[in-house]
C-alpha beads as a LAMMPS data file, in Angstrom:
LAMMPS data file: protein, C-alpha beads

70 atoms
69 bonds

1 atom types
1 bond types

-500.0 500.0 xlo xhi
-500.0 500.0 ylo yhi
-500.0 500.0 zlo zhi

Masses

1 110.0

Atoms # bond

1 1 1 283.715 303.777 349.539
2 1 1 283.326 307.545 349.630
3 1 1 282.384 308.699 346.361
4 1 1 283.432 308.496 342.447
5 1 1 287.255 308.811 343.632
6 1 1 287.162 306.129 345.950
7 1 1 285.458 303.493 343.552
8 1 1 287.408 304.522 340.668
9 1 1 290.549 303.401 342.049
10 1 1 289.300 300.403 343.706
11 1 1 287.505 298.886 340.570
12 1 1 290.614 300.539 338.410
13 1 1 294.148 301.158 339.745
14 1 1 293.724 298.882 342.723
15 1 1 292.400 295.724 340.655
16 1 1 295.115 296.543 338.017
17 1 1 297.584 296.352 340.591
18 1 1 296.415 293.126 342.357
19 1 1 296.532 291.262 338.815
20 1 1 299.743 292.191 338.792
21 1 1 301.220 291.379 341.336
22 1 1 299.476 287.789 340.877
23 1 1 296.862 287.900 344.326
24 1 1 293.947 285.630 343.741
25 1 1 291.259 286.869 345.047
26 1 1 290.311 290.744 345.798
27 1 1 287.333 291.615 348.217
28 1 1 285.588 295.298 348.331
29 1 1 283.336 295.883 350.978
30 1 1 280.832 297.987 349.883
31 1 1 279.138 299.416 353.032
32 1 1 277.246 302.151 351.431
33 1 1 275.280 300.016 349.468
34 1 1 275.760 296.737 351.842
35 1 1 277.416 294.918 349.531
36 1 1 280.857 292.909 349.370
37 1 1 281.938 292.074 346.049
38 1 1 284.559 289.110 345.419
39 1 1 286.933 289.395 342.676
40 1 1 288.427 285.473 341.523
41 1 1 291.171 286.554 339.802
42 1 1 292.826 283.015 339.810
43 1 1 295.804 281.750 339.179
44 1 1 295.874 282.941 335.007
45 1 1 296.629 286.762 336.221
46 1 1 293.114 288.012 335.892
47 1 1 292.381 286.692 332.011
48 1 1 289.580 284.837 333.403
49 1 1 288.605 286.324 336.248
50 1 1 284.587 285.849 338.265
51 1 1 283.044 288.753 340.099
52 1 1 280.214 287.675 342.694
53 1 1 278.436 290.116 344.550
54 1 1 276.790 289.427 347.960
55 1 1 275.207 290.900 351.019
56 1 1 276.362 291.978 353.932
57 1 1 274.094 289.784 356.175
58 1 1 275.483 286.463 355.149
59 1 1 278.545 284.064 354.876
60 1 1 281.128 285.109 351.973
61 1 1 282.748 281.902 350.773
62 1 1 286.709 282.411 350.620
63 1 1 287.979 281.063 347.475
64 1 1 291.499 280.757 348.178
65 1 1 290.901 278.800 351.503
66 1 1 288.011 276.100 352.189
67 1 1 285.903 278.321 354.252
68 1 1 283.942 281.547 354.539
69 1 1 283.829 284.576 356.537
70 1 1 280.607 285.800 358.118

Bonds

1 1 1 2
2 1 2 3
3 1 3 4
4 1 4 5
5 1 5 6
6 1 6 7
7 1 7 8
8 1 8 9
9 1 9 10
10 1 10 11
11 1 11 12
12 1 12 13
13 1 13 14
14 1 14 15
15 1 15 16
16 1 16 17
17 1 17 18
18 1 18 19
19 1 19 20
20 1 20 21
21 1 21 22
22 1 22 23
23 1 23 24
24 1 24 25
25 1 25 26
26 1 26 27
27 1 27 28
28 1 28 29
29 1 29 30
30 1 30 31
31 1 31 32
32 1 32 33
33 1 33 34
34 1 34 35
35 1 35 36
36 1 36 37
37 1 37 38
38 1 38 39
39 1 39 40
40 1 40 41
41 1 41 42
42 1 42 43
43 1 43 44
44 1 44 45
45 1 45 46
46 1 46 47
47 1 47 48
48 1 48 49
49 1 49 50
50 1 50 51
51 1 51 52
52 1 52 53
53 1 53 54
54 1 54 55
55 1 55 56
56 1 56 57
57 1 57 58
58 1 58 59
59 1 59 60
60 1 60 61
61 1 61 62
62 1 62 63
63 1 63 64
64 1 64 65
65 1 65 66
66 1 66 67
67 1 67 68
68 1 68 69
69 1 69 70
């Protein structure tokens, strides 16, 4: 993410969008601060959605498939 422009529309517009259109899960990676946070937007179009936050030096579980990426 480069700047205020960048994160506005990726925690905004972007995350709007995705509810919208019904995706489950939304991923930002965050390499500035070395970060990868995990939007669950499940299957209720976003009304009860989870955020996680982890590092970049570890697995990231993937919700919408029984595994993780590393």
């Amino acid at each position: 993410m480069n700047g205020p422009f960048y994160r506005k529309k990726d925690f905004g517009k972007k995350l709007e969008k995705y509810v919208d259109a019904g995706v489950r899960e939304y991923w930002i990676a965050d390499v500035k601060n070395q970060k990868v946070i995990v939007y669950d937007l499940g299957d209720d179009f976003g009304e009860n959605m989870d955020l996680m936050i982890y590092g970049m030096d570890g697995e990231v579980p993937v919700g919408i498939y029984d595994g993780s990426v590393r």
